[in-house]
C-alpha positions, 0 to 999 in steps of 0.5 A: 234708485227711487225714495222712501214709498217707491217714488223716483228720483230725478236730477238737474244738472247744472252747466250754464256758468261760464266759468270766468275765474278759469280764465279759459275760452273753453266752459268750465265743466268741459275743462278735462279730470283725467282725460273726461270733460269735468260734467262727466263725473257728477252726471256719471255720480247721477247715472249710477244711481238710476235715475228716472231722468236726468236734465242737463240744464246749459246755455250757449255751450249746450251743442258742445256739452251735449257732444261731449256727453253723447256717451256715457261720460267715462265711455261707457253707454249711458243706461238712460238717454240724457236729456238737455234744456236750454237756458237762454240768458245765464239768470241764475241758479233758481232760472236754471232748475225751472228750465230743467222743470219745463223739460222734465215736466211732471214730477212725481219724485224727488229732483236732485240739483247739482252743480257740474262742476263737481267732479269728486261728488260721490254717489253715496253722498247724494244717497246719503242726502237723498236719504236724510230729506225722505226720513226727515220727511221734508220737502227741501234738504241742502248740502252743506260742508264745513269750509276751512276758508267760507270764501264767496260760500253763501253761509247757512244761518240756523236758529238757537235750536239749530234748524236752518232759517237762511243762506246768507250770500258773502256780499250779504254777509253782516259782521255777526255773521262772519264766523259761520263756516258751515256752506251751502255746497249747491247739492239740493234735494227738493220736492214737488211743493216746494219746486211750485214756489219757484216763482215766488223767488225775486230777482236779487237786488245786486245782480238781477239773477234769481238764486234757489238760495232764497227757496228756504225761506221761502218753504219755511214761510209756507209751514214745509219742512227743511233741512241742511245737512253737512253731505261730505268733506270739503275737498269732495263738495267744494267744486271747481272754479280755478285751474289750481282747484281743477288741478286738486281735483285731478290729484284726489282722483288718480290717487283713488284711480291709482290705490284702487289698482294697486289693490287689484295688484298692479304695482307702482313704483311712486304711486305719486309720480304716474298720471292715469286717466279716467279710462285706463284699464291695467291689469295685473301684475303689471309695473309702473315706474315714475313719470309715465302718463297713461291716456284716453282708451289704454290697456296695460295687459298683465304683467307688462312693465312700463319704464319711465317717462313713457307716455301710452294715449289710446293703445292696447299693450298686450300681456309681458310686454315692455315699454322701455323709458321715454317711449311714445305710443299713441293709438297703437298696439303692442302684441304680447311678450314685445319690446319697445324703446328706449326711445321709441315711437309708435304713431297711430296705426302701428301693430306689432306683433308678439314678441317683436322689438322695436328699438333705440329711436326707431318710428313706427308709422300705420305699418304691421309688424310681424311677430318676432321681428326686429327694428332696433336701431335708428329706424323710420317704418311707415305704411308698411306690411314686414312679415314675421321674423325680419331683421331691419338694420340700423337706420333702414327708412320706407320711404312712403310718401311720394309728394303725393300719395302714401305708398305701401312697402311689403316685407316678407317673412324671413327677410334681412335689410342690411344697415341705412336701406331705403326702400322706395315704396311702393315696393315688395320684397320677398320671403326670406330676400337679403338687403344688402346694407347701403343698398336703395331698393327701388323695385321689387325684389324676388323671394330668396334673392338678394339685392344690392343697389349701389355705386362701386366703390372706387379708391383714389390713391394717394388724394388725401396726402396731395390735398394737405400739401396743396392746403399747406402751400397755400397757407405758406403764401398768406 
């Protein structure tokens, strides 16, 4: 985007609060909306726009901010590298867009400020202001909202012809003024004169910081233009500061996130009742039933229906497959038309095939399940490679791991395991073999054989009818 003339825009990022009131070692703009760090979403608002650049301006969290934005926040590639600049001690909000200043350099357009806490800020709310300030020809134009509760919002004071004169901070705030509800969201659009009177802002007598608040003074003392603008509903500019607001800003962004997919034609049992991270891509047709949680990089394919209480993080399901209710899956993939549950789970590395079924209480560990094969009961696969068609009975365990080392078990296609099989890996059986049920299988078996390890059974007669005696004699002496 660039402003009126063709000229370009530019923005600043603010990350350096440290976020105090959320009561979290963690900074505040990395708290997770919907699986993305907070700052993801006004720097994603700021990308959209095509910016000329952007500056991301933090302090001692700078390393893990600029981690977590190596990418374009919602995972896809940012169209324009990120740039970063280092606010050595937290001297406020007017310190910390001189610092982005020195990183960009000149500027031959507008700068555009914001918080990154501001995880609802909508692109077209920036446009928006960024329009209302090159029409109005000024060379500071402020956001503001209408707040319900101002709060420690630092009010807008305007004249009798309603043009804003001052920001009034709540400490600042005189009796007369008590009943202004109009706020200072933190969203500003400055031009290149006005950012020359930076310095000209003095530290605050209470805190010692130096707030761009007092910039607006400042350019109306100098004969610049500037406007306030009421840019948006109080739920979008607010920000975050608390875990309850964090938590409002998540439920504002997946009822957005979920009406947009119904719209698309995904249906949802109770819309209210699932949780859909940013990333989550559903296709349609699919069903979502109450409870489910749907996490990181998952694809729900078409036509899938998802029971409740399923939690999917970072998996792929393909099309028509069912996941059954209370079922785990987690960095795994489902082939199409496949069943999984109730009561299943599916650890990182798990494949399994088109048309498979995995079952009640069955685990699927790093193993590739082949299509149309059956594990339905009771079950622990890890590490293993099981062939197309196979039956695995009710509590059959790969017994993987040696102490040592994570071994491999190999199942041919065709292959049935008979009920509460342990197979010592590493261990073959071949195509189309016969487990017999009990059976612990410590070598490998040949194609088309079938193999039985396990004790004779031997019947004592007559053992139990001797033992209640004796149990009897014994309890007649006491």
């Amino acid at each position: 985007m660039k402003t009126k003339g063709g000229r370009p825009l530019y923005f600043a990022v603010l990350a350096g609060g440290a976020g105090k009131r959320m009561k979290s070692a963690l900074p505040k703009v990395l708290h997770p909306v919907l699986g993305a760090p907070m700052i993801s979403y006004p720097v994603s608002s700021a990308l959209s726009l095509k910016p000329a650049r952007v500056v991301i301006v933090a302090g001692k969290y700078l390393n893990e901010i600029k981690g977590a934005l190596e990418t374009h926040p919602l995972g896809k590639k940012a169209a324009l590298p990120l740039e970063f600049a280092f606010q050595e001690k937290p001297m406020g909000t007017a310190h910390a867009v001189s610092c982005a200043i020195n990183e960009l350099g000149r500027i031959n357009g507008s700068l555009v400020v914001l918080n990154g806490d501001f995880p609802l800020v909508r692109p077209e709310t920036i446009k928006r202001l960024v329009s209302l300030h090159a029409r109005q020809a000024n060379a500071l134009s402020i956001g503001t909202f209408l707040a319900c509760e101002p709060g420690a919002y630092g009010r807008i004071k305007r004249d009798p012809e309603g043009r804003p004169v001052r920001i009034i901070e709540n400490s600042e705030l005189r009796e007369e003024d008590a009943g202004i509800n109009e706020v200072n969201s933190g969203l500003y659009v400055i031009e290149p004169a006005a950012l020359k009177l930076l310095p000209m802002i003095k530290p605050n007598s209470k805190s010692g910081e130096y707030y761009i608040t007092d910039l607006l003074e400042i350019v109306l003392k100098k004969g610049l233009m500037a406007g306030a603008y009421v840019a948006g509903p109080e739920e979008e500019l607010a920000g975050v500061n608390t875990p309850l607001e964090l938590g409002r800003a998540e439920t504002v962004l997946r009822a957005a996130l979920v009406k947009g997919f119904a719209s698309d034609g995904v249906r949802f049992i109770d819309p209210s009742a699932v949780f859909i991270d940013a990333r989550v891509r559903i296709a349609p047709g699919a069903v979502i039933y109450p409870n489910v949680y749907l996490e990181g990089r998952t694809s729900i394919g078409k036509g899938c229906v998802i029971y409740p209480n399923a939690r999917i993080v970072d998996s792929a399901i393909g099309d028509g497959a069912v996941i059954k209710d209370s079922s785990v899956v987690e960095a795994s993939r489902v082939g199409a038309g496949a069943r999984v549950g109730p009561f299943a789970h599916l650890r990182p590395g798990a494949v399994i095939g088109r048309g498979a079924a995995i079952g009640n209480f069955v685990e699927i560990k790093n193993s590739l399940i082949g299509q149309g094969t059956k594990a339905m009961h009771l079950s622990y696969i890890g590490d293993a490679e099981v062939g197309k068609g196979v039956n695995v009975g009710a509590g059959t365990i790969t017994c993987n791991y040696d102490g040592v080392n994570k071994n491999k078990t190999v199942i041919g296609n065709g292959v049935f395991v008979g009920s509460d099989s342990q197979l010592l890996a590493p261990v073959k059986v071949g195509k189309g073999s016969y487990i017999a049920a009990g059976s612990t299988v410590t070598k490998d078996v040949p194609p088309g054989s079938l193999a039985i390890n396990r004790m004779e059974q031997k019947n004592v007669e007559g053992w139990a009818t001797r033992r209640e005696k004796k149990l009897a004699k014994k309890k007649e002496g006491k």
